[in-house]
Each structure stands twice: as structure tokens, then as C-alpha cells.
C-alpha positions as MATLAB code, in Angstrom:
seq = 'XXXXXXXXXXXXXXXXXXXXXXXXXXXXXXXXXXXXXXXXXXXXXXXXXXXXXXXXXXXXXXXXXXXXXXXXXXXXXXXXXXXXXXXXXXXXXXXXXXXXXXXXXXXXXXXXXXXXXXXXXXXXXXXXXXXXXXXXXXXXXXXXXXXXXXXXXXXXXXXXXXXXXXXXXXXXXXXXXXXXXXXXXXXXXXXXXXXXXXX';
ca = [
      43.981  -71.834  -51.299;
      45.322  -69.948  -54.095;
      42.210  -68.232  -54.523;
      42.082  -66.900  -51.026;
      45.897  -65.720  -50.830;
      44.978  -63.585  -53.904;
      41.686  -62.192  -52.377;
      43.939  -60.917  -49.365;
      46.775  -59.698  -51.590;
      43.924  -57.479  -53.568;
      42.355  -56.325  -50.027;
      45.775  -55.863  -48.271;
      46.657  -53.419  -51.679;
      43.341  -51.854  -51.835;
      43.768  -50.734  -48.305;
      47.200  -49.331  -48.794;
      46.400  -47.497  -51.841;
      43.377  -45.724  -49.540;
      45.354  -45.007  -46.907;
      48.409  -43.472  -48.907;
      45.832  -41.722  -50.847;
      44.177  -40.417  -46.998;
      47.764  -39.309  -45.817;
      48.597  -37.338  -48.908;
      45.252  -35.649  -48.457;
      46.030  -34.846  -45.495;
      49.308  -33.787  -45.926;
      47.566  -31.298  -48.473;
      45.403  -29.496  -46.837;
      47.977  -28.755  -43.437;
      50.443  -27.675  -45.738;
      48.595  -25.438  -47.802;
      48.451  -21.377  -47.010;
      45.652  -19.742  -45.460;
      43.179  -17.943  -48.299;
      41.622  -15.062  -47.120;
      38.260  -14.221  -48.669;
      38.103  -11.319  -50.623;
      34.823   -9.492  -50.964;
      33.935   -6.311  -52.800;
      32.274   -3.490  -50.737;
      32.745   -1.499  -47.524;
      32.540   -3.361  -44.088;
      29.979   -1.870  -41.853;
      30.667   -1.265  -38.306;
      28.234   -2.789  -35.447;
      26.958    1.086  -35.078;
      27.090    4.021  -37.714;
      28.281    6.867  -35.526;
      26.449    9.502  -37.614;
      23.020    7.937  -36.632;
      22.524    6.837  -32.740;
      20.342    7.131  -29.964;
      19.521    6.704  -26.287;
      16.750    5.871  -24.595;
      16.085    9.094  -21.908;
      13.871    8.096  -19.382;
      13.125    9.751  -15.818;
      11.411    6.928  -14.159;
      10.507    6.542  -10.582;
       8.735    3.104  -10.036;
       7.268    2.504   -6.265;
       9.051    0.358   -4.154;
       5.893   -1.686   -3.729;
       3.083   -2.866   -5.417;
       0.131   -0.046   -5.252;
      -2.087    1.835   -7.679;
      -0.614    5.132   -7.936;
       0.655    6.590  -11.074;
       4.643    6.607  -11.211;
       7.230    8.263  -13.467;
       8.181    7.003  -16.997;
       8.860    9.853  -18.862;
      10.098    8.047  -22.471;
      11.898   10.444  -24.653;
      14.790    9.165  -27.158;
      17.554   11.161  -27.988;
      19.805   11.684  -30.898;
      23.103   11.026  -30.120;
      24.246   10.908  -33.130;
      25.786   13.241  -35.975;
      22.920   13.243  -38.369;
      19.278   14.032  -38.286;
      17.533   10.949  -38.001;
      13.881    9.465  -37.670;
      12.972    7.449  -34.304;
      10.705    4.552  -33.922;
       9.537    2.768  -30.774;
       8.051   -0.120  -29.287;
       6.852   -0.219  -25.763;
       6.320   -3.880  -24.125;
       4.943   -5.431  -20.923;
       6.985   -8.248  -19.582;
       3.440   -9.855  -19.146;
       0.175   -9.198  -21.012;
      -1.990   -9.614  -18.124;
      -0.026   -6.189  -16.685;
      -0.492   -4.458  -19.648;
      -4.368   -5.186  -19.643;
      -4.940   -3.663  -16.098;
      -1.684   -0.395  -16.770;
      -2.769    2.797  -18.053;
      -0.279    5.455  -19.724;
      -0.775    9.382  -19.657;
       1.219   12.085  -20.904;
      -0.119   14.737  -19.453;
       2.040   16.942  -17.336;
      -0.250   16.219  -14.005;
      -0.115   13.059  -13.480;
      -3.065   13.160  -11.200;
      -5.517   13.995  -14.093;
      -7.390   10.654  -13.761;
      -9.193   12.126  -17.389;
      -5.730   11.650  -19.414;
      -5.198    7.875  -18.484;
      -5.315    5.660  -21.156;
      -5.426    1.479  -20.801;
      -2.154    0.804  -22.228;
      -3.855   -2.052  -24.346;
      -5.389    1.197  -26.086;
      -3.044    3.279  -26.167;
      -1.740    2.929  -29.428;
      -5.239    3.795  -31.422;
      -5.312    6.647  -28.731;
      -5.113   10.257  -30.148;
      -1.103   10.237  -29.291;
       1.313   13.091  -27.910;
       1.496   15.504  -31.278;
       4.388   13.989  -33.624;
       4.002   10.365  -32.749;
       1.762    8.239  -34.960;
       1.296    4.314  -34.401;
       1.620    1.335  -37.241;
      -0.386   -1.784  -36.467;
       1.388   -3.515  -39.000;
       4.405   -3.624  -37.163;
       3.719   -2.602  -34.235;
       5.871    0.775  -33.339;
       5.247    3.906  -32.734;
       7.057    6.371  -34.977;
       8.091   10.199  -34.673;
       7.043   11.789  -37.869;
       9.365   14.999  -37.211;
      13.392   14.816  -37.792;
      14.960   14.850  -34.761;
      17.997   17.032  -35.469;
      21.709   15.877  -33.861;
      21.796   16.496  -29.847;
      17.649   16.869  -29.099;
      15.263   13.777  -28.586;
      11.477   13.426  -29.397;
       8.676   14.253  -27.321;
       7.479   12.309  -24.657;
       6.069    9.621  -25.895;
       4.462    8.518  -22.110;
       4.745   10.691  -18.977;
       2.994    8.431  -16.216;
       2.401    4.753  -15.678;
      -1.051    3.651  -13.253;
      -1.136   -0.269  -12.754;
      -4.660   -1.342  -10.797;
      -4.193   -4.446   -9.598;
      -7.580   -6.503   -8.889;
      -8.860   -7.036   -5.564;
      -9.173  -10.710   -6.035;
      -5.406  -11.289   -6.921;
      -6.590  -12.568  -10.012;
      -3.159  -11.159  -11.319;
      -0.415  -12.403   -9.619;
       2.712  -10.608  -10.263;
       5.001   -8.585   -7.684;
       7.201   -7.450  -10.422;
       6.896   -6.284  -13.967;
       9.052   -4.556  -16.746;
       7.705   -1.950  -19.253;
      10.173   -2.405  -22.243;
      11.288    0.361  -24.155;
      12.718   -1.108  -27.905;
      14.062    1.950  -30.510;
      15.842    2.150  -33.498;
      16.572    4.818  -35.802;
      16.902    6.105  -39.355;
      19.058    8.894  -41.207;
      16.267   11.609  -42.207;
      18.793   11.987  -45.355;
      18.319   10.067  -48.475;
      20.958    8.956  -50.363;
      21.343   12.173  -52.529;
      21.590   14.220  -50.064;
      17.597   15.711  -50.149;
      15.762   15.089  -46.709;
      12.962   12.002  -46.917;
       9.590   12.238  -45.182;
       9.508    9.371  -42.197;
       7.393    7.052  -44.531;
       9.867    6.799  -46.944;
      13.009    6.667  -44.521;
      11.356    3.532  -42.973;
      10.814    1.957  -45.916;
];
């Protein structure tokens, strides 16, 4: 009997001791000031306003599914307060699209000759200042697009031939148009070539 009454005296104290030593924990921590973390450095804002862009398209889609060519004129323009280098990436919303589209960027966009499969298009011979990377798969615009003027086109027309056999089935489909952008000016001041601005 004795035994046990001192078992429960040791629990019974134990438990105290843990639960005075929770509260003043607690007690602690809600009572204690708000730190705020210092850090050395400037904070950068969601967007530099001396390098920005738009994406200027005049694009006239058909209102149904056919196989004439149709307007997507992609040009991006420098918004922006410095001279900056462009890169783009074009997507299809579905790969089987892209494999039966064709791009052109020539002015008449009934020149059947000037349609390229859009699958191709990249290792195409391009509009003059565009080049494409594999690697990552953009298209960049070797010349320094000054503040207030945008690149050249990069497409002019889109052709989709869909396949008698409805082997394709899609009503709808979305030609994404991704860009970012780069000052042309290095950090001394000197202007970089586009290589080394995208480095």
C-alpha cells in the first residue's frame, strides 16, 4: 500500500511539474514581441518597370473549324524604359494540332509556297532577327529592341488542315504565345550581345 501511494504521489508531481512547465511556455511565447526579419539587400518588385513587354497580336481566328489560313500576326513590344532583348515560345494547346498547323510570315497569306508545318518551323530559315534554341526551346530576337518599338513578326498566318477521317478530334484549340525579356544593358553600363544577356 505504501508503495503504491508513493508511485501516485511521484506521477501526480511529475504531471504538475509538466504542465506548469507547458503553461509558462506558453505564457512565453504570447507575451513576447513580434521580431521582424531583417535582411540585407534591395527588395525587388513583381515587375522592373524599366524592362516590360506586351504581347501585340492582330489575330482573326474563324468562327468555325475550316482550312483557311487566319490572322496571328505575333510581334512583342517594349513597353518598358530600357532597351531590352525578347524571347518567345509559341505552344499548341494539343500536339496533334500542331502536327497538322502550318505558320507563314509572308505578307500574302495566300502564298501556299511560304507555309511551314509548325512542327518545323523552328529549324525553318526564320523571319530575319529571330533565331531558335533547341535547348530550351524559344525563339529569341537577336536585335535590341529599343523602348516603345516591338520585334518583327515572328508569324503572320496560321493554316490548320484537319483530316478527312476525323482522325483529330478537336473543335477548339489555343496557340500560346509565352515571352519574357532581358535589359540589352550589362551591368556597367556597355550594351551585351543577346547570347550573353540570356545567359
Amino acid at each position: 500500500m505504501k508503495f503504491r501511494l508513493k508511485k501516485k504521489y511521484i506521477i501526480l508531481a511529475a504531471s504538475s511539474f509538466v504542465l506548469v512547465l507547458v503553461f509558462y511556455t506558453l505564457a512565453f511565447f504570447m507575451s513576447t514581441d513580434h521580431v521582424t526579419n531583417s535582411f540585407t539587400g534591395e527588395n525587388e518588385e513583381t515587375q522592373d518597370k524599366r524592362v516590360m513587354i506586351s504581347v501585340t497580336e492582330n489575330f482573326d481566328p474563324p468562327p468555325e473549324k475550316n482550312d483557311e489560313p487566319f490572322q496571328k500576326s505575333v510581334c512583342i513590344s517594349n513597353t518598358g524604359e530600357e532597351d531590352c532583348y525578347i524571347r518567345v515560345r509559341l505552344e499548341f494547346s494539343s500536339s496533334q494540332i500542331r502536327d497538322i498547323s502550318w505558320f507563314s510570315n509572308d505578307d500574302d497569306k495566300d502564298n501556299d509556297s511560304a507555309y511551314i508545318n509548325a512542327a518545323d518551323y523552328p529549324e525553318s530559315v526564320l523571319p530575319e532577327g529571330w533565331v531558335y534554341r533547341e535547348a530550351d526551346g524559344f525563339y529569341y530576337y537577336t536585335k535590341a529592341v529599343p523602348a516603345g518599338q516591338a520585334t518583327a513578326s515572328l508569324i503572320k498566318w496560321v493554316k490548320t488542315v484537319f483530316p478527312d477521317d476525323d482522325t483529330v478530334n478537336a473543335d477548339e484549340y489555343d496557340i500560346f504565345v509565352y515571352s519574357e525579356a532581358v535589359s540589352a544593358n550589362g551591368e556597367s553600363g556597355g550594351r551585351m550581345t543577346y547570347e550573353e544577356a540570356w545567359r
